[in-house]
Chimera marker file (.cmm) of the C-alpha trace (Angstrom):
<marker_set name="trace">
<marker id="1" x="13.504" y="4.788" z="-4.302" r="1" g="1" b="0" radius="0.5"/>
<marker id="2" x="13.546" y="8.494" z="-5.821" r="1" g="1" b="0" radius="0.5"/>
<marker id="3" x="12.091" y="11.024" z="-3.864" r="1" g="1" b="0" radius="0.5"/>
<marker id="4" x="10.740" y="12.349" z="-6.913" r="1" g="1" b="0" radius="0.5"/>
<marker id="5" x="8.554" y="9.041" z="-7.236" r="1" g="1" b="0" radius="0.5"/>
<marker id="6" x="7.523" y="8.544" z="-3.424" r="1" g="1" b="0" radius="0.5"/>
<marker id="7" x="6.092" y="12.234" z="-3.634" r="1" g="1" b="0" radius="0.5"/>
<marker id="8" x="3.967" y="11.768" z="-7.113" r="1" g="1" b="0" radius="0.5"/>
<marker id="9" x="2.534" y="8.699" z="-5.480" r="1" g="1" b="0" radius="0.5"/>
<marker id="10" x="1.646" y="9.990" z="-2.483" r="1" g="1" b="0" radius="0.5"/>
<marker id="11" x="0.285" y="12.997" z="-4.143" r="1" g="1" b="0" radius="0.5"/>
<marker id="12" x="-3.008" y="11.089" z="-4.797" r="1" g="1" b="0" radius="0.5"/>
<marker id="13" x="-5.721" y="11.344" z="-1.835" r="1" g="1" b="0" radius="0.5"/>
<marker id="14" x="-6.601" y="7.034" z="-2.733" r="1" g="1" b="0" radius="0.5"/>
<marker id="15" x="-3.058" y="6.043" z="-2.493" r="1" g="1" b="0" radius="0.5"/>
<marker id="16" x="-2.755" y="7.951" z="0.431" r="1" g="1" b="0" radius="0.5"/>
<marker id="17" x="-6.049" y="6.249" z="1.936" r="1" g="1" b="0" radius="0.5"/>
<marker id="18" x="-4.771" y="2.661" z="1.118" r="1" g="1" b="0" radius="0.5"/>
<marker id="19" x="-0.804" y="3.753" z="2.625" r="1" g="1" b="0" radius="0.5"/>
<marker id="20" x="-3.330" y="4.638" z="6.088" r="1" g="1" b="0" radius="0.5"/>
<marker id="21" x="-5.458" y="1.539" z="5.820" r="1" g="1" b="0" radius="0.5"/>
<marker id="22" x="-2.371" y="-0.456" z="5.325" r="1" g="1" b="0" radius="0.5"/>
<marker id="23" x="-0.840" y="0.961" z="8.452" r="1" g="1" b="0" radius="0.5"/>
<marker id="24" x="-3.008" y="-0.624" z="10.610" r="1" g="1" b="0" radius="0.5"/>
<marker id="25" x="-5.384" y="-3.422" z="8.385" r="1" g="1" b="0" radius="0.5"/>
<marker id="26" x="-6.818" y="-5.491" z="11.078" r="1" g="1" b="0" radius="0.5"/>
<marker id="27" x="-8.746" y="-2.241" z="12.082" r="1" g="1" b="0" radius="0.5"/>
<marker id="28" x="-9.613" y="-1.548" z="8.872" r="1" g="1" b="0" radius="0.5"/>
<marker id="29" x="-10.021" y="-4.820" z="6.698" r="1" g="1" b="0" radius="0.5"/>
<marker id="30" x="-11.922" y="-8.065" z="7.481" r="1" g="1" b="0" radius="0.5"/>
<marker id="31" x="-10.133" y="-11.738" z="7.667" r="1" g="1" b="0" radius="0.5"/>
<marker id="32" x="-8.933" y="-13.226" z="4.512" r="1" g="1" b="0" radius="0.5"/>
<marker id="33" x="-9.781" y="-16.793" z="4.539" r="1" g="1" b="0" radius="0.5"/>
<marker id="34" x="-6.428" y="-17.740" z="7.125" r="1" g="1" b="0" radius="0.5"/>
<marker id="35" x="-3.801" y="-15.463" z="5.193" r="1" g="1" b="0" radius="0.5"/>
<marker id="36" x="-1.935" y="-12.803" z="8.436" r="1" g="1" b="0" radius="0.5"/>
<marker id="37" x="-3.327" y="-9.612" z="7.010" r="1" g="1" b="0" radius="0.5"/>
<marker id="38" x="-0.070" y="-8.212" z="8.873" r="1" g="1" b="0" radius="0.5"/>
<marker id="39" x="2.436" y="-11.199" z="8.007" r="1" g="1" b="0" radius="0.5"/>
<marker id="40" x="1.436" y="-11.328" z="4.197" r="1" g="1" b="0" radius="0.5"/>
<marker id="41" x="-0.935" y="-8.023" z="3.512" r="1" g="1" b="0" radius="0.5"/>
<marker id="42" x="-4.048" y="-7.319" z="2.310" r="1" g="1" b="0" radius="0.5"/>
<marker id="43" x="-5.962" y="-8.591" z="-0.932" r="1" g="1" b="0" radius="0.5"/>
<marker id="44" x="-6.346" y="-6.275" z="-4.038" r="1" g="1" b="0" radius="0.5"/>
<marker id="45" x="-10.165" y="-7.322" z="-3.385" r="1" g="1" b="0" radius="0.5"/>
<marker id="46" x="-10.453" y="-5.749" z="-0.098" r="1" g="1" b="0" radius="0.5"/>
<marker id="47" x="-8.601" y="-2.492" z="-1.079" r="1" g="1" b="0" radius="0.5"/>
<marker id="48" x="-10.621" y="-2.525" z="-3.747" r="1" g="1" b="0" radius="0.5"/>
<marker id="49" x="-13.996" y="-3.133" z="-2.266" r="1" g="1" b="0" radius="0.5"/>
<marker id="50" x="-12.886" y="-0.148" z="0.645" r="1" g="1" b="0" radius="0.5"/>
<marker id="51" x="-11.960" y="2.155" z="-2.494" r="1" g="1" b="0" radius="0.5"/>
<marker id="52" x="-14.922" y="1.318" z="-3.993" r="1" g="1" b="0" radius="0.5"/>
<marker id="53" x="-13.245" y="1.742" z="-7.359" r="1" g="1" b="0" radius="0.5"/>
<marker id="54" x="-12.530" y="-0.413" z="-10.206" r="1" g="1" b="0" radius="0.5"/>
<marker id="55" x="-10.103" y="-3.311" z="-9.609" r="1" g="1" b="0" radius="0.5"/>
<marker id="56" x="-7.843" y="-1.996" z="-12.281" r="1" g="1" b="0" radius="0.5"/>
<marker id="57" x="-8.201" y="1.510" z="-10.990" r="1" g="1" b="0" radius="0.5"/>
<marker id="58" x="-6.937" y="0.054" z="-7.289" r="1" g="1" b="0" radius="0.5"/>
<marker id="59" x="-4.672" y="-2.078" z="-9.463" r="1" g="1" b="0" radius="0.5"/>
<marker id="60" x="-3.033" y="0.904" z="-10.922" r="1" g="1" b="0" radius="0.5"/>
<marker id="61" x="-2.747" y="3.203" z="-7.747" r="1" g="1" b="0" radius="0.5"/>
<marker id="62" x="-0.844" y="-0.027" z="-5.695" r="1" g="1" b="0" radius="0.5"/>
<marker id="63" x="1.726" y="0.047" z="-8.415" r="1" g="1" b="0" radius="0.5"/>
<marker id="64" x="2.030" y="3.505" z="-8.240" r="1" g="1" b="0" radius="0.5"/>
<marker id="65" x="2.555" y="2.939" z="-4.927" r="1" g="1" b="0" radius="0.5"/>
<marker id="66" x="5.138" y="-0.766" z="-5.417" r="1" g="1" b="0" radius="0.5"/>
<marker id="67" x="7.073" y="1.142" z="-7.641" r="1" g="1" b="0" radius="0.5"/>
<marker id="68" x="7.687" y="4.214" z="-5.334" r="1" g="1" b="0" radius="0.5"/>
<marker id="69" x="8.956" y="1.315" z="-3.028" r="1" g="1" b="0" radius="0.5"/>
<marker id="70" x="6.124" y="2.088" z="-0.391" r="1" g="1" b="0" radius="0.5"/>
<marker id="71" x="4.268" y="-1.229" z="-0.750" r="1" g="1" b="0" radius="0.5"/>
<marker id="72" x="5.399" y="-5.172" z="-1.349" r="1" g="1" b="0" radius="0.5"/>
<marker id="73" x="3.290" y="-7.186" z="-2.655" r="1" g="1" b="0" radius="0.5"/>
<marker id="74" x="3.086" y="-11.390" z="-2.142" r="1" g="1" b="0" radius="0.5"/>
<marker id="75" x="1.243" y="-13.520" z="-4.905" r="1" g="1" b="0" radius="0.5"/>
<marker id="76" x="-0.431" y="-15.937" z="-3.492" r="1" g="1" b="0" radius="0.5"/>
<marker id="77" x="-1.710" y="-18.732" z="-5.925" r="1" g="1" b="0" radius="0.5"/>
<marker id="78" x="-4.139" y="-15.984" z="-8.452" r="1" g="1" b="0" radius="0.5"/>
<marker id="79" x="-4.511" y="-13.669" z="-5.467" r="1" g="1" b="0" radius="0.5"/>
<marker id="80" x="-1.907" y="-10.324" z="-4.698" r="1" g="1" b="0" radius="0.5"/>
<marker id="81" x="-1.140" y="-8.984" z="-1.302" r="1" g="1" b="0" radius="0.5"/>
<marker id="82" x="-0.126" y="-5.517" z="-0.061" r="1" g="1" b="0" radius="0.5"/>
<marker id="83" x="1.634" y="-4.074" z="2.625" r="1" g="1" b="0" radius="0.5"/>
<marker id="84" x="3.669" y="-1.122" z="3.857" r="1" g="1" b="0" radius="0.5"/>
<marker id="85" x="7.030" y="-0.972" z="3.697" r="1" g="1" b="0" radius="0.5"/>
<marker id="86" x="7.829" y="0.057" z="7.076" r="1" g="1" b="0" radius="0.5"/>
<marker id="87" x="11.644" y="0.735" z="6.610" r="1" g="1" b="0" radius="0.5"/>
<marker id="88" x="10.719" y="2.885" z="2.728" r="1" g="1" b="0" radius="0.5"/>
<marker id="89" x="7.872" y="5.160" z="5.051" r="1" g="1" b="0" radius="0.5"/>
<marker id="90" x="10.698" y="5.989" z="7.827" r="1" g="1" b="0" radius="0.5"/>
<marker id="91" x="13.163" y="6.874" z="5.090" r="1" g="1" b="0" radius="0.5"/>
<marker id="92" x="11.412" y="9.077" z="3.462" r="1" g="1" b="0" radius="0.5"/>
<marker id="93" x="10.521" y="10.979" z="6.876" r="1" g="1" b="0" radius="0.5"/>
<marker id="94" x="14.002" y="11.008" z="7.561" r="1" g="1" b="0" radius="0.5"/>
<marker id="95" x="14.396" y="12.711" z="4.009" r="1" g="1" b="0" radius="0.5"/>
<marker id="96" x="11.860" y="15.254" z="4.742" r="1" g="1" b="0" radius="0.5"/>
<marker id="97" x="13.236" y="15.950" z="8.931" r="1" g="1" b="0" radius="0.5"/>
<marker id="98" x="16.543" y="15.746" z="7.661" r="1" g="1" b="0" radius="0.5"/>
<marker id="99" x="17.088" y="17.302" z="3.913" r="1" g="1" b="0" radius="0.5"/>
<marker id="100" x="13.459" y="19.709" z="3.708" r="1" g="1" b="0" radius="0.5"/>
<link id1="1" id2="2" r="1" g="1" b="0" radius="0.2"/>
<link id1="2" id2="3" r="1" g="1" b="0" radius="0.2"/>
<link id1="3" id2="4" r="1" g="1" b="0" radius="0.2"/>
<link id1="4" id2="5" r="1" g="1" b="0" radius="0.2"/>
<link id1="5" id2="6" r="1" g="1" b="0" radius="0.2"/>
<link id1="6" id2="7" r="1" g="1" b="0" radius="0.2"/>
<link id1="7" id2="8" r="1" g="1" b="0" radius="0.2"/>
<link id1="8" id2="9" r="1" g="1" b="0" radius="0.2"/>
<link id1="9" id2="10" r="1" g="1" b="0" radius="0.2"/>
<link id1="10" id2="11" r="1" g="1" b="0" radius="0.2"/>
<link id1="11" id2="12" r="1" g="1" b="0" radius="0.2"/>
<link id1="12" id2="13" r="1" g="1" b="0" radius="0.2"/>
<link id1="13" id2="14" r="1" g="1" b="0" radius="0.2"/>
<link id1="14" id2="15" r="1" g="1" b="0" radius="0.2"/>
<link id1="15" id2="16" r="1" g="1" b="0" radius="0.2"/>
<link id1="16" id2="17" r="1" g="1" b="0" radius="0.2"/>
<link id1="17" id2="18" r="1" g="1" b="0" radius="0.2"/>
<link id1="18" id2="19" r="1" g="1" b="0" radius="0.2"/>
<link id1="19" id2="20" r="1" g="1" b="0" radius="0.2"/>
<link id1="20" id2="21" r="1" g="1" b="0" radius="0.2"/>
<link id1="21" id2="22" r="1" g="1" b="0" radius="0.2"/>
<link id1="22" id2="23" r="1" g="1" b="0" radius="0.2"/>
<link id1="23" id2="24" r="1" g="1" b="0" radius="0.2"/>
<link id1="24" id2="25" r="1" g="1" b="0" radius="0.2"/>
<link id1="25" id2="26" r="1" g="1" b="0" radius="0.2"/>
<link id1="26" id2="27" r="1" g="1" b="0" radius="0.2"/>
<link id1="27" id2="28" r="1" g="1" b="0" radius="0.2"/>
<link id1="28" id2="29" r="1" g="1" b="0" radius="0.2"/>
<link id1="29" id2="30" r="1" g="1" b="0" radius="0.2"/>
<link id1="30" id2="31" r="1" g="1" b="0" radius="0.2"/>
<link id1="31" id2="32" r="1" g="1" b="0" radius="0.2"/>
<link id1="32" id2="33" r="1" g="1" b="0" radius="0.2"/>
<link id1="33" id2="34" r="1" g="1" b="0" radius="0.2"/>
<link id1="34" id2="35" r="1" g="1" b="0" radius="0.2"/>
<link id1="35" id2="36" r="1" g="1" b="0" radius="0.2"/>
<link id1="36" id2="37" r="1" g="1" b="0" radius="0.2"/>
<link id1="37" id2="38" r="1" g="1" b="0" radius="0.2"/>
<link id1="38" id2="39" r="1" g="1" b="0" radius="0.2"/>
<link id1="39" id2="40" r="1" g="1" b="0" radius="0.2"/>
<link id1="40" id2="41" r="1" g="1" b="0" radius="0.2"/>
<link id1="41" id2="42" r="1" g="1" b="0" radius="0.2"/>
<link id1="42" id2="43" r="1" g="1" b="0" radius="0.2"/>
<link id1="43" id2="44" r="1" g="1" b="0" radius="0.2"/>
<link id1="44" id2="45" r="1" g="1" b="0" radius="0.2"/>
<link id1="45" id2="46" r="1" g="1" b="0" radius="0.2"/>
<link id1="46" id2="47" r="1" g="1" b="0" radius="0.2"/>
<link id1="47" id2="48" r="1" g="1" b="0" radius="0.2"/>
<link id1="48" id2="49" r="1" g="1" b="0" radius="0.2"/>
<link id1="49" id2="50" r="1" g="1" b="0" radius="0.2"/>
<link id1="50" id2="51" r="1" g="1" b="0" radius="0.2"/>
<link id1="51" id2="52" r="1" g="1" b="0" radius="0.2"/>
<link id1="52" id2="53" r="1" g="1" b="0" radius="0.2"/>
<link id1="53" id2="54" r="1" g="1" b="0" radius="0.2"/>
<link id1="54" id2="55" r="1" g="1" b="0" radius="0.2"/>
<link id1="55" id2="56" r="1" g="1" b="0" radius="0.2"/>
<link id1="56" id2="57" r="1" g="1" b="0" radius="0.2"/>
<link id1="57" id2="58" r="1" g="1" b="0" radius="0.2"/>
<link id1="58" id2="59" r="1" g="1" b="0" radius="0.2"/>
<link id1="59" id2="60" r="1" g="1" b="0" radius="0.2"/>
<link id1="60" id2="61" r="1" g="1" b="0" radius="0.2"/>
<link id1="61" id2="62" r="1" g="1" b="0" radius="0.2"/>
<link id1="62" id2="63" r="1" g="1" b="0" radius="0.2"/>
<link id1="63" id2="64" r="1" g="1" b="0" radius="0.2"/>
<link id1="64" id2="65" r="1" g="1" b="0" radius="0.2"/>
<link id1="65" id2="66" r="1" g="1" b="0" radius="0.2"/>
<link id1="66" id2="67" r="1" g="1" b="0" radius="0.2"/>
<link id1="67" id2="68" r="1" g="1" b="0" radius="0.2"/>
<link id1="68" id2="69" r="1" g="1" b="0" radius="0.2"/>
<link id1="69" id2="70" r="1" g="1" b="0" radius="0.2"/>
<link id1="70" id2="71" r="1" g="1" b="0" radius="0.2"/>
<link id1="71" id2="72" r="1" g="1" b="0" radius="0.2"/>
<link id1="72" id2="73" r="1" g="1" b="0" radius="0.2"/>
<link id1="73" id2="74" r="1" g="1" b="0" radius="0.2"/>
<link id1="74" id2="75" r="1" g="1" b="0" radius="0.2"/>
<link id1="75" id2="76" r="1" g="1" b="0" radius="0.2"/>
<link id1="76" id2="77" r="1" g="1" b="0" radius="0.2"/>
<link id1="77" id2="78" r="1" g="1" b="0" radius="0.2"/>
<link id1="78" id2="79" r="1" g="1" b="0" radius="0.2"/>
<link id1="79" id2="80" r="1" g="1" b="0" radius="0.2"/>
<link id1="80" id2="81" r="1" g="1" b="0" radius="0.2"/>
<link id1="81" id2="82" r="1" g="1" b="0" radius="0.2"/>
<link id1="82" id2="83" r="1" g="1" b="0" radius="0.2"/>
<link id1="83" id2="84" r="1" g="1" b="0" radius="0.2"/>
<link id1="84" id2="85" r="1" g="1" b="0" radius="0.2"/>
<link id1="85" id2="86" r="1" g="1" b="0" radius="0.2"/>
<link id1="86" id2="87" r="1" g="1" b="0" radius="0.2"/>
<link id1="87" id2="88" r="1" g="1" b="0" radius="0.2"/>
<link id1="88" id2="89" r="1" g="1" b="0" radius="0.2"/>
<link id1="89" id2="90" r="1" g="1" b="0" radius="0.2"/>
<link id1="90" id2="91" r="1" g="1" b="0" radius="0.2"/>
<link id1="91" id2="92" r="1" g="1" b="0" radius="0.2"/>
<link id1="92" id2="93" r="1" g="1" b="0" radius="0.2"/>
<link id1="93" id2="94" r="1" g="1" b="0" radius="0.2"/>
<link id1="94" id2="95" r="1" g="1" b="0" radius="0.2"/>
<link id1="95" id2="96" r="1" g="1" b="0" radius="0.2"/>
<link id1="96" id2="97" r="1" g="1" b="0" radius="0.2"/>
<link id1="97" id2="98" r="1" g="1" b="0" radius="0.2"/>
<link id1="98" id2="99" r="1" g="1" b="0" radius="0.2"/>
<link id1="99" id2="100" r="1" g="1" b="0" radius="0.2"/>
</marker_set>
């Protein structure tokens, strides 16, 4: 994870928005037909729907945000799930306490 890469995804007011929503989803998304929106995430459908942007847009901006290493995502027979990466988010507040 390169600081350089957390910062350009987070420098995106939707990616930020789905990094908040993903902090806490069962406040902020509905139930997913039995899949643990905190064990296993939450569908690209719901993000998308909550966005209300394109799927590919949303699609785009959560691998943005995989790639930074702020979000995993589990695939789930044809459906993707996203959620924080807990341990990424403290490093990189570390980083910022620490080295900024």
């Amino acid at each position: 994870m390169s600081p350089i890469d957390v910062f350009k995804a987070l420098s995106n007011e939707a990616r930020l928005q789905i990094l908040e929503w993903l902090k806490d989803p069962a406040a902020h998304f509905g139930p997913q037909g039995g899949v643990d929106l905190i064990e296993i995430g939450v569908c690209v459908s719901q993000i998308t729907a909550k966005l209300n942007m394109t799927q590919s847009t949303t699609s785009q901006y959560l691998s943005v945000l995989q790639r930074a290493g702020l979000v995993h995502a589990t695939r789930l027979g044809k459906w993707t799930y996203y959620k924080r990466d807990e341990t990424a988010l403290s490093q990189i507040a570390a980083y910022i306490q620490k080295d900024l």
